[in-house]
N, C-alpha and C positions, 0 to 999 in steps of 0.2 A: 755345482753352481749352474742357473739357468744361462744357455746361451744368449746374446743380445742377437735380436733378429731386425735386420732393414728389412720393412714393408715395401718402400718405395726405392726399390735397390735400382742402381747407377752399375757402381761398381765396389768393390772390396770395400777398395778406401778411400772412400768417399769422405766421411768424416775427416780422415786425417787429412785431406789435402784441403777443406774446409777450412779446419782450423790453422792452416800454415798459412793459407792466405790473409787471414784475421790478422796473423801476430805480425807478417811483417807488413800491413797496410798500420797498424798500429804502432809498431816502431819506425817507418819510413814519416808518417806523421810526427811522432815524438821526437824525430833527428831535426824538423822543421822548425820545431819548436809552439807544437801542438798538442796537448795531452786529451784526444775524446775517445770514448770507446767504440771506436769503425767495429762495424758488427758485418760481416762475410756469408752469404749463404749461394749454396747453387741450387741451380733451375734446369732439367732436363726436360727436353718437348722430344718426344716418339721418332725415331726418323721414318718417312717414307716406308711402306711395305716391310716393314719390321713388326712384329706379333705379341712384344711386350705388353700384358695385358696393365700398364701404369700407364696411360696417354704423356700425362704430366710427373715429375718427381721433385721432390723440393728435400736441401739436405740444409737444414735438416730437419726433420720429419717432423718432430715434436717442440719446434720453437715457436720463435713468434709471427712466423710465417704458415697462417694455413692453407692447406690444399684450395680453399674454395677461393684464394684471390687471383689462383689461373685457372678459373672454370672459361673456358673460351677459348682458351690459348692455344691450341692446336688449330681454331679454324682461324683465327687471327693471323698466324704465320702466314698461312695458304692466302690470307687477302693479303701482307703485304708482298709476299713473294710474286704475286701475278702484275702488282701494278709496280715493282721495283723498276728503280732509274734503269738497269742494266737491260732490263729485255728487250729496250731497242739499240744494244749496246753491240757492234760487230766489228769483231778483232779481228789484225790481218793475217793472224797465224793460229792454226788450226789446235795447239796446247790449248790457247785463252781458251776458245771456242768452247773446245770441251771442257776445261775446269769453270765455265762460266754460272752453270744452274747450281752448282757446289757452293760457289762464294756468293751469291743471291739467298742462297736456303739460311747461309752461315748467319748473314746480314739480317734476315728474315726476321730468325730466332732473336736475336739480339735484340732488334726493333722491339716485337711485340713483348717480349720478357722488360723491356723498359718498358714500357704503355701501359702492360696486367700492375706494376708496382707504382704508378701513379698516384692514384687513388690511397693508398699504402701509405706513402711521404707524406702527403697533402693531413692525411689526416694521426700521422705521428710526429711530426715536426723535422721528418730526417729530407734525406737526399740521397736517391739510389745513382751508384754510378753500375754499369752494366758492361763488359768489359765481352771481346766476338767469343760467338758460341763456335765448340769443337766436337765433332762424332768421336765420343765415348760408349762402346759397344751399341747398344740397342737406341740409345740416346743424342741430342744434341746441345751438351750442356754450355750453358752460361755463367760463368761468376762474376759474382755482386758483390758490392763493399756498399755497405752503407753508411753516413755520418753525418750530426746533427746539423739541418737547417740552421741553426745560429751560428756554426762554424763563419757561414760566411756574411754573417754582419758583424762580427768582427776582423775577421778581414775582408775589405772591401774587394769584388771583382769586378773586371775588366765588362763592357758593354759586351754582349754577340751580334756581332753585324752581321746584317741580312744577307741570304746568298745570293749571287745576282743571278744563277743558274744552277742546274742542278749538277753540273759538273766546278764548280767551285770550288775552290779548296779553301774556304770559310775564314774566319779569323783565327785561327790555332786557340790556346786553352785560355780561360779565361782568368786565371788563376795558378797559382804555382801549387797550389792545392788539388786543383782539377788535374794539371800535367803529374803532380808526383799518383794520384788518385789511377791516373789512368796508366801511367807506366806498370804500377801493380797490377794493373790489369793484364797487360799485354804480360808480363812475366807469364803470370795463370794461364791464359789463354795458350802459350807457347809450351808449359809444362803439361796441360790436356794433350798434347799431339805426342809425348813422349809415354811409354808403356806403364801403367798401373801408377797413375800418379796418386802421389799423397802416399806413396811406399816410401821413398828417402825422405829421411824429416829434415826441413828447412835444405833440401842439396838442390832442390828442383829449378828452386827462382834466385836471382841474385841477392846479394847482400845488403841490408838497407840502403846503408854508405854510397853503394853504386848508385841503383834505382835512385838516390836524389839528385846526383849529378846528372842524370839521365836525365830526371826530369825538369831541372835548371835549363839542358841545353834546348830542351822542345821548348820549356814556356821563352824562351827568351827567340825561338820563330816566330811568337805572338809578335813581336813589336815588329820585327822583318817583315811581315804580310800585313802590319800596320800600315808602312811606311811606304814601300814599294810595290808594282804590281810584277814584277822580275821575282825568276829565282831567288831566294835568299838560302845563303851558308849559313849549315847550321851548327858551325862552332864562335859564335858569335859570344857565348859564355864564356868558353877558354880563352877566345881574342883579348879580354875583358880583364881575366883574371891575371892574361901577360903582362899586358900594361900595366895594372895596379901595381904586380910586382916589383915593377922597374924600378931603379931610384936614376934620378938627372944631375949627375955633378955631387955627390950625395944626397940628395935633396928628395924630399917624400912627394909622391904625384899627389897632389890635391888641387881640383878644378873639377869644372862640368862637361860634359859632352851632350850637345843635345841628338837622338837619333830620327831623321826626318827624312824625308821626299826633301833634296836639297832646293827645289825649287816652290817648296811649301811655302804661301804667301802669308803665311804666320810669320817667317824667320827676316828680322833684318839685318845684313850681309855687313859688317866693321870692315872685312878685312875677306878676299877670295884668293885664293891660292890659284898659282895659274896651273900648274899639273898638281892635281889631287893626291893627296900620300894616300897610299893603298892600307888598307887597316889593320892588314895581317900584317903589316910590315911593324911589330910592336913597340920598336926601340925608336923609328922615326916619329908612330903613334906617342909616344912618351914624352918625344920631343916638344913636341909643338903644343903639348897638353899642359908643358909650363907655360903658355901666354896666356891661357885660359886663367879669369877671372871672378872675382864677384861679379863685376855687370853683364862680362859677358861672356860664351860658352864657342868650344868648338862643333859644328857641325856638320856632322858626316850620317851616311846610310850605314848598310852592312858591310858594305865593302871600301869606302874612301870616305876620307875626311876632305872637308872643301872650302876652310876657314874656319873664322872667326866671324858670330853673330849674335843675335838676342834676339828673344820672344816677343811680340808686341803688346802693345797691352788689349789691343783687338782679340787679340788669339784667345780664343773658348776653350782652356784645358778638356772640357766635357767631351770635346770632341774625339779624343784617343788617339790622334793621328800626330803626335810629336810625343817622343820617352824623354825624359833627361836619365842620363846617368852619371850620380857624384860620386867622384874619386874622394870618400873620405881623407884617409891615411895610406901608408903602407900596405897594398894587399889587402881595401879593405874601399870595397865600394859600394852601390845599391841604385836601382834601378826604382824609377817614379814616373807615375803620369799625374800631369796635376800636385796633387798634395798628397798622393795616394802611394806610401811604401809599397812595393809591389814585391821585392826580391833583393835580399841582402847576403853578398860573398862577404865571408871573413876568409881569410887563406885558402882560399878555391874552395870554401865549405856554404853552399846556398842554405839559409834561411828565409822564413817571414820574419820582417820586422816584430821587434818585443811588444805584447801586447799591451796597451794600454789598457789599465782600468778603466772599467765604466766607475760611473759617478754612486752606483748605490754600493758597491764592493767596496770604494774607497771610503767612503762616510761610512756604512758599516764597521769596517776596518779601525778609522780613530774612534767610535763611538766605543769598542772594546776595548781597544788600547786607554784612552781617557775620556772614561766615561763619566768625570767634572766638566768634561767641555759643552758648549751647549750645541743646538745641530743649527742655531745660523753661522756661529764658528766652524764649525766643520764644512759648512758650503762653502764658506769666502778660504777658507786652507784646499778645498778642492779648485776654485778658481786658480791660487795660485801655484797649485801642481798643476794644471796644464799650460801656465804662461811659464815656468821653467822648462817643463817637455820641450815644449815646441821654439824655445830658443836654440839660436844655431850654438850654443858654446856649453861647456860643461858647467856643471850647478851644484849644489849640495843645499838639502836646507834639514837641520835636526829639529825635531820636536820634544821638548824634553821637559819632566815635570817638571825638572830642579835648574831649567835652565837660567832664572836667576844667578842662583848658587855657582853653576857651572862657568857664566858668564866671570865672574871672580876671580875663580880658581884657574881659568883659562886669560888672565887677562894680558899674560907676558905673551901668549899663542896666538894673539886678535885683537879686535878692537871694540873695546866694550865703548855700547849707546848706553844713552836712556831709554828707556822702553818704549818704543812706539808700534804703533798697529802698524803691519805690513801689507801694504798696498800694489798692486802689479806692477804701477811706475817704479817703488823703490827695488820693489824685486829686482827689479829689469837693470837698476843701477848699481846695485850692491854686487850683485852675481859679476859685475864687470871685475876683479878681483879676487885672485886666489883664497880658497879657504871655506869655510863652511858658515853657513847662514845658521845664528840659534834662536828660535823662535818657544815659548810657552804654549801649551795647549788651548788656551783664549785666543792665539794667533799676535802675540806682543813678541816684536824683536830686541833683542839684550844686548846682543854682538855680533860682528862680521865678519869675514873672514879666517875664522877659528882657524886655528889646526888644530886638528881632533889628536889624544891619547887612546891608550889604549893596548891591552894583549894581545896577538895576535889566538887564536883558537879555531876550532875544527870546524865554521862557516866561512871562514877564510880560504881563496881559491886562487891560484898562480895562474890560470884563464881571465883572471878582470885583472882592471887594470888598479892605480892605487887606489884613487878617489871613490871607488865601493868600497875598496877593503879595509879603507881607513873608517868608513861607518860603519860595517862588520865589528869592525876592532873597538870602538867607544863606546857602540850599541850593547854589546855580550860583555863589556865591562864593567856597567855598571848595575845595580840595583835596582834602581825606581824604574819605572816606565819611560821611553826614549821609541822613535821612529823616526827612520831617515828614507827621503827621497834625495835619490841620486839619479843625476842628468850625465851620463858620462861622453868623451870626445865622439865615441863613435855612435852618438846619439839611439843608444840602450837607456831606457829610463827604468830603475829597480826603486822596491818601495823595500824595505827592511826595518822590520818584521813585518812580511804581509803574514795576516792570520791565515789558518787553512780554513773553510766555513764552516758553516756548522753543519751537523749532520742530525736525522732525524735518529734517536731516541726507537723508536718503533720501528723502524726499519732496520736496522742495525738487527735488532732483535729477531726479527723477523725471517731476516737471512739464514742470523747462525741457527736458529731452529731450522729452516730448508735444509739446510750442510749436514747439521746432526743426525737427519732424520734422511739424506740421501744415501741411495745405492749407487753400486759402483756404474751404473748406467745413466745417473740422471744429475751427477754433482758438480758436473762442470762450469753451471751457469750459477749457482750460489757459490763457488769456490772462487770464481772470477771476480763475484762481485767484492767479495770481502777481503781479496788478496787487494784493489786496488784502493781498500779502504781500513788496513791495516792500522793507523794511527790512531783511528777512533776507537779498537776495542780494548774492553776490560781486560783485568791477567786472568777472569773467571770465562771471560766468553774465547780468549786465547787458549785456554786450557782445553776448552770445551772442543772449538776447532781442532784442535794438534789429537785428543783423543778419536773424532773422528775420521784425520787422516792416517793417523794410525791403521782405523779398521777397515778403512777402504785401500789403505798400498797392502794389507796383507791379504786380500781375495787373488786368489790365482792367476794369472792373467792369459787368455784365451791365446790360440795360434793367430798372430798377424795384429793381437790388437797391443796400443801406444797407448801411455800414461803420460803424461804431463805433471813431474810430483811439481809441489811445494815446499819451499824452506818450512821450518818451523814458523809459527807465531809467535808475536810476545810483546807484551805493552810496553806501548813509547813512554819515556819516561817525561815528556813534554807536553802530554795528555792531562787532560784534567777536563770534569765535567761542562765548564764553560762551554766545549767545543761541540754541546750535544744541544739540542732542543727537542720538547716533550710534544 
């Protein structure tokens, strides 16, 4: 077998510590509760009086990254390195001094390897994060993660306020996206300085699980250098998570905390405490976090609470400079600026808020589901999934062909109407009441406060709580067509059945022709595609695949080099042509 040859060689393993970066910026995203394909490459710039005839190297060599988008690159370093902040930088001790042109060069790299991938984002729709370059032999590499621009208009990010100097320490990450984005960074960056990296698979960098926590506790310095221009501690997440834990006389913490500059002219004062409880102090924090109400919220910095007050109606959310954070339930809180989810603990586990659907996925979504409905009905049924979202209390509302019928049959479990069109005001009144809203695909309600029947079965999950699983359980039990939105306490909004969308037909095709037809040098990026798009294939294009990983796991495998197998394939049995377009 021909040997695989790096043209643009780094080091051995190059490749492999490429791809370790990928999987776990890809799982660190997916623990968030994000599913995009972060794509990973590195960037090597020549160091200084080294003879490597590669100026620049990119790993990897034949993707979608070509050599000519750091044509420049090596003289770009050398401009930012001359005019960097540090050169008129003079430290009192003779280490800095010396280590001082090292950590400029570092910064250099880094700088200009963001600037060459500009151009790059702009016109592929992603967003390179670029994490500090490290001397790897002849090299000073940089690794990249990259992930799709729309990432973040779906979740909204924090403003970047201007520096006011170049020795600033800025507004920390803009997102909990950005901090988990850049902790993987800093992993990489720290497994570059250790020997032949990308030789222990996944031993190098921590484990997702961590890396989120990590990154929970830096984004939540964001709001610390919001609020204050002081030092801020930065276990301000854990402080967080104690308190939620606590219970007061049994009794669950649920209340606000606003975090502010206590003498922010936004906040009006009900009530000031004459010595400030310290915050770390958890169980007195607890305390006083039962006076905290609807109207009005406790207010403390990072470090003390200093009453009781409220936000005025002057106060400009835009502005970033006041967080709330609601104590849902038990051990279960989230942090906001404005109306904006920023960061949700469930049992010290940080998330992003549950994504809401856009408006064409959900209309999409009934149009398959019940496609007798017509699409002004399906706008006014999207109106009123976001006026149940966004109520503070839990919801249900079914959709159901036969929800006549059902209305009936359920009539001892609820309270059957006449049918009337469902409007946001009755929404708003009926939801006040245990039980499930049932509505017809025309958008006519039958009954109220249903309690749903139903088997329990293999989409049922001891992680939710009932009121999903009771729609899980009536949904998968019956026949005809049915969809439930569910508002649950901890303001998680599920749509069941959301469909998966549809896939191109020709693409599909396309792939497993690349896979069939790849060698054991070039299958990784058709393998990848179609491992994440498994439920669309045939049991002929399944068959097709598993034949050709057959003959690629049995070529011999070189000294030093890693394989990545695959389970088998094999078609979903919930598959069916619908979910293809031509």
């Amino acid at each position: 077998m021909a040997r695989q040859t790096i043209s643009l060689f780094m080091w051995g393993y190059q490749p492999h510590f490429r791809h370790s970066i990928e999987y776990r910026a890809r799982d660190v995203l997916k623990r968030l509760g994000v599913s995009v394909d972060a794509m990973a490459l590195l960037v090597g710039v020549r160091r200084p009086d080294h003879a490597n005839r590669n100026p620049v190297c990119v790993e990897p060599e034949d993707g979608r990254w070509p050599l000519a988008l750091f044509d420049g690159l090596v003289d770009s370093v050398e401009d930012v390195y001359s005019k960097h902040d540090l050169q008129d930088m003079f430290f009192g001790d003779e280490p800095s001094m010396r280590d001082k042109p090292e950590w400029m060069r570092r910064d250099s790299v880094t700088t200009a390897v963001h600037r060459a991938l500009m151009p790059y984002d702009e016109g592929h729709g992603v967003r390179s994060f670029v994490g500090q370059a490290r001397p790897v032999g002849d090299f000073y590499v940089a690794p990249v993660i990259q992930v799709p621009d729309a990432l973040f208009r779906k979740f909204p990010q924090l403003k970047q306020r201007a520096r006011k100097d170049k020795f600033d320490r800025g507004s920390g990450h803009p997102s909990l996206i950005h901090a988990a984005l850049a902790t993987v960074l800093d992993e990489a960056t720290s497994a570059l300085q250790g020997p032949d990296p990308g030789r222990s698979v996944g031993g190098e960098m921590r484990r997702a699980d961590e890396i989120v926590r990590l990154a929970a506790k830096a984004f939540m310095h964001t709001a610390g250098l919001a609020i204050s221009d002081r030092y801020m501690y930065d276990d301000l997440f854990d402080r967080l998570n104690r308190i939620s834990s606590l219970l007061y006389e049994g009794a669950r913490g649920v209340g606000r905390l606003l975090l502010a500059n206590p003498k922010h002219p936004g906040i009006e004062y009900l009530l000031r405490f004459q010595t400030p409880v310290r915050i770390h102090d958890s169980r007195w924090t607890r305390k006083v976090l039962q006076i905290a109400g609807p109207s009005a919220a406790l207010v403390a910095d990072s470090e003390h609470v200093y009453g009781l007050g409220r936000l005025l109606a002057s106060h400009d959310p835009k502005d970033q400079s006041i967080f709330a954070v609601d104590f849902l339930d038990h051990y279960n809180w989230e942090l906001r600026s404005g109306g904006i989810v920023l960061l949700r603990s469930l049992y010290g586990e940080p998330t992003l808020p549950s994504e809401i659907i856009e408006a064409d996925a959900f209309i999409s979504n009934l149009a398959r589901m019940f496609p007798a409905s017509t699409q002004a009905t399906r706008e006014r049924i999207w109106k009123l999934f976001n006026a149940a979202a966004h109520q503070k209390i839990g919801s249900m509302i079914v959709i159901a062909e036969d929800a006549a019928s059902e209305a009936l049959r359920l009539e001892a479990q609820g309270t059957n109407i006449q049918p009337v069109e469902l409007s946001i005001e009755l929404l708003r009144q009926v939801s006040a009441i245990d039980g499930s809203i049932l509505m017809d695909p025309q958008g006519y309600c039958h009954a109220i406060g249903v309690i749903l029947d139903g088997l329990a079965n293999d989409k049922c999950t001891p992680s939710r709580g009932s009121r999903f699983n009771s729609a899980v359980r009536y949904i998968r039990s019956g026949i005809v067509r049915r969809l439930a939105i569910v508002v649950s306490e901890d303001r998680t909004v599920d749509i069941f059945p959301l469909l998966r969308p549809r896939q191109s037909r020709k693409e599909l095709d396309d792939y497993v022709r690349a896979f069939t037809a790849a060698s054991v040098h070039d299958y990784h990026a058709s393998i990848n595609w179609l491992d994440s798009r498994r439920f669309y294939l045939s049991a002929q294009q399944c068959a097709d695949i598993n034949a050709a990983l057959a003959r690629i796991e049995a070529f011999p495998q070189e000294v030093g080099e890693i394989r990545f197998l695959q389970s088998p394939f094999s078609a979903d049995p919930e598959f069916d042509d619908s979910y293809l377009i031509d």
